[in-house]
N, C-alpha and C positions, 0 to 999 in steps of 0.2 A: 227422447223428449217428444217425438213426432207422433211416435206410438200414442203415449198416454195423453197425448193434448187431443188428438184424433176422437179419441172412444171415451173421451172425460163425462159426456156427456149419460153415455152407456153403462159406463159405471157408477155415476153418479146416483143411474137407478134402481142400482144393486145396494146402496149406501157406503158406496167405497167412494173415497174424495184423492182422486190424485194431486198433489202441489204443483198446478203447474198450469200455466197461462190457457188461453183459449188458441187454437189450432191456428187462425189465421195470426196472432202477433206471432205464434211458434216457427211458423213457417217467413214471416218477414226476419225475423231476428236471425234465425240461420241463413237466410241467403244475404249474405253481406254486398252485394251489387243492389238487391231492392232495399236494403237497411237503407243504404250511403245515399239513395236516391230520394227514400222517404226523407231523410233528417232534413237534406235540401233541400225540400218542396216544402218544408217546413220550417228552414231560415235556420235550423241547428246547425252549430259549429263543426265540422267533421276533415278530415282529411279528403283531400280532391282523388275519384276513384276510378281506374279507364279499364276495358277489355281488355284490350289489346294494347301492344305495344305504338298499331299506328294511329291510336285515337288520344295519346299523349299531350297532355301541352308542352310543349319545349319550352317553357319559362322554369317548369321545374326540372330539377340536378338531379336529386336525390330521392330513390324509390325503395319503397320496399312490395316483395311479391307472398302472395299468400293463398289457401285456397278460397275458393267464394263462397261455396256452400258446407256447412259443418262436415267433418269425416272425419275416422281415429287419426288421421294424419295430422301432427301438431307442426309439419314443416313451414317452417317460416325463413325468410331471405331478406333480411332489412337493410339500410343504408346501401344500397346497390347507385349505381351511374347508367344513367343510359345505355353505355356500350355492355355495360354486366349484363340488363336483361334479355336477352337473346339469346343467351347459352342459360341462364341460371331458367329461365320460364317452361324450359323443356319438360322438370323434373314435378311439373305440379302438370293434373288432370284437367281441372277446370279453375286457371286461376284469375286471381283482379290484381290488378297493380295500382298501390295507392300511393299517396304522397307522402315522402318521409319526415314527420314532420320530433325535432329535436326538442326534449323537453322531460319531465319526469311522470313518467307513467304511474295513473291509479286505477284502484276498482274502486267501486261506488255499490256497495248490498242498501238494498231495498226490501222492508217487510212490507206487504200491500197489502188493504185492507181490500175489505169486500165491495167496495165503491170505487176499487181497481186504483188509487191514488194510495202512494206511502204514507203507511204509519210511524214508519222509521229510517233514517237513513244513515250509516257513517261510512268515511271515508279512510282508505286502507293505499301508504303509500308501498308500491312493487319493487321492496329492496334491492331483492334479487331472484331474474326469475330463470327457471331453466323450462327446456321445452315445453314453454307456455303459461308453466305454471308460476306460481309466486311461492317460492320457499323461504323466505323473509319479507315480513308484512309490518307497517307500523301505524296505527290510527293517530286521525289529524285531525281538525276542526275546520269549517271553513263556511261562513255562513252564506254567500254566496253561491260558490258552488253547490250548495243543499237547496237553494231558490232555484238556480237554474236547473235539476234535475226533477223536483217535483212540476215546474211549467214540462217540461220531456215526460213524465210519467201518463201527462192527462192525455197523449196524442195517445196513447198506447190502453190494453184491455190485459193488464197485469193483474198475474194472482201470484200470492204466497210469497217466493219472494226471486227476487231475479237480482243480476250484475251488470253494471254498468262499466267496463274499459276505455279509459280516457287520458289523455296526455294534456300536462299544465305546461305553458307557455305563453311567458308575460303574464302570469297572475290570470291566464285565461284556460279555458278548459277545451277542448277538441274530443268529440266522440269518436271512439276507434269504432267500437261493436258493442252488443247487449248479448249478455248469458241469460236467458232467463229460467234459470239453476240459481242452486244453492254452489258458488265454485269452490275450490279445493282449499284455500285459506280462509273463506267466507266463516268460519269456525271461531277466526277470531273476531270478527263483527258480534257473532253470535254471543260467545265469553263477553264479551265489554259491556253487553245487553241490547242488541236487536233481537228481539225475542220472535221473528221468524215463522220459527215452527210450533213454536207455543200459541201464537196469535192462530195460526191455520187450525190448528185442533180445535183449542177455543169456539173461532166459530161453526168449526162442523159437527162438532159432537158435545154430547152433553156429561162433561165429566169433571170427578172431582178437582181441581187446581192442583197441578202440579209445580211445587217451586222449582225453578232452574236455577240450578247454580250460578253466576255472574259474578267480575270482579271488577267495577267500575275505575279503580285505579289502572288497569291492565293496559298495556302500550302496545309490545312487541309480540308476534308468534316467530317462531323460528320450525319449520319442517325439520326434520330429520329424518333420512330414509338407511337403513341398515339394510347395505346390500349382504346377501347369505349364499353362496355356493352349495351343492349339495352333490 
């Protein structure tokens, strides 16, 4: 993503349009120590996020560790205790320790228009997810939460379309982190009709209308992965 947010500009003047934010929100969204700092300086909801171990608040129990800045590493360490992270924090490079906070986990996909604010937005609850990912995804409604993500989208210089990860608790949202990718079950946003990548063509180029197939009744995606030996 760093790549092509970097040179978006470079290719832009070849007529190649990469989908993908501009270099500084790319660079904020991956480092999840300057994310957690920005949402706070801007009063958004987020889980409480420390270096180190000794820069902890002792009011909270319950930690989860992770890395700070994006890498193919999907390792993650949640619901830990104080005495866990000291041996568990070894096996991460550069990590942050955040607060663990209990509740049911969502993604939030975003189509953004060219005035960097959403043209669409639905929410996708994290059935079940394995190393990171969500291989059972269920779309929900919630009008609220769709208010308070577009006031989040205007602090930010979003294209095409990005992801929001978030935990509901008490009827309230808490930002974990932002993709801003299209993510691995984002597909079912897309089927239900956030048209995404239809909107991004749209405005870049000049072509005939392509209909996208959509199934507006559509609820559930379920992943399926066929492991194959050879």
């Amino acid at each position: 993503l760093a790549f092509w947010a970097k040179y978006k500009k470079k290719f832009n003047n070849y007529k190649i349009f990469p989908m993908i934010s501009d270099y500084e929100t790319v660079s904020l969204c991956q480092d999840k120590w300057k994310f957690f700092n920005f949402l706070k300086k801007n009063n958004i909801k987020t889980p409480e996020t420390f270096l180190s171990i000794k820069s902890i608040n002792k009011k909270i129990k319950i930690f989860i560790i992770k890395e700070r800045k994006v890498t193919n590493s999907r390792k993650i360490y949640p619901n830990l205790r104080l005495s866990d992270l000291q041996y568990k924090i070894k096996f991460f490079k550069n990590p942050i320790i955040q607060e663990f906070i209990p509740g049911e986990e969502i993604s939030i996909d975003c189509s953004i228009a060219k005035n960097y604010l959403p043209k669409k937005i639905m929410l996708r609850r994290r059935d079940k997810i394995f190393m990171g990912e969500s291989e059972q995804t269920t779309l929900f409604s919630n009008n609220r939460f769709i208010s308070e993500i577009k006031k989040i989208c205007k602090l930010f210089k979003f294209s095409g379309h990005i992801m929001f990860q978030a935990i509901v608790r008490n009827k309230k949202i808490s930002i974990l982190e932002c993709n801003p990718r299209i993510g691995g079950a984002s597909v079912a946003s897309i089927y239900k009709g956030l048209n995404s990548l239809e909107n991004f063509i749209d405005s870049n180029f000049k072509l005939k209308k392509k209909k996208y197939y959509t199934n507006k009744n559509f609820k559930k995606l379920i992943i399926y992965k066929n492991v194959k030996f050879i």
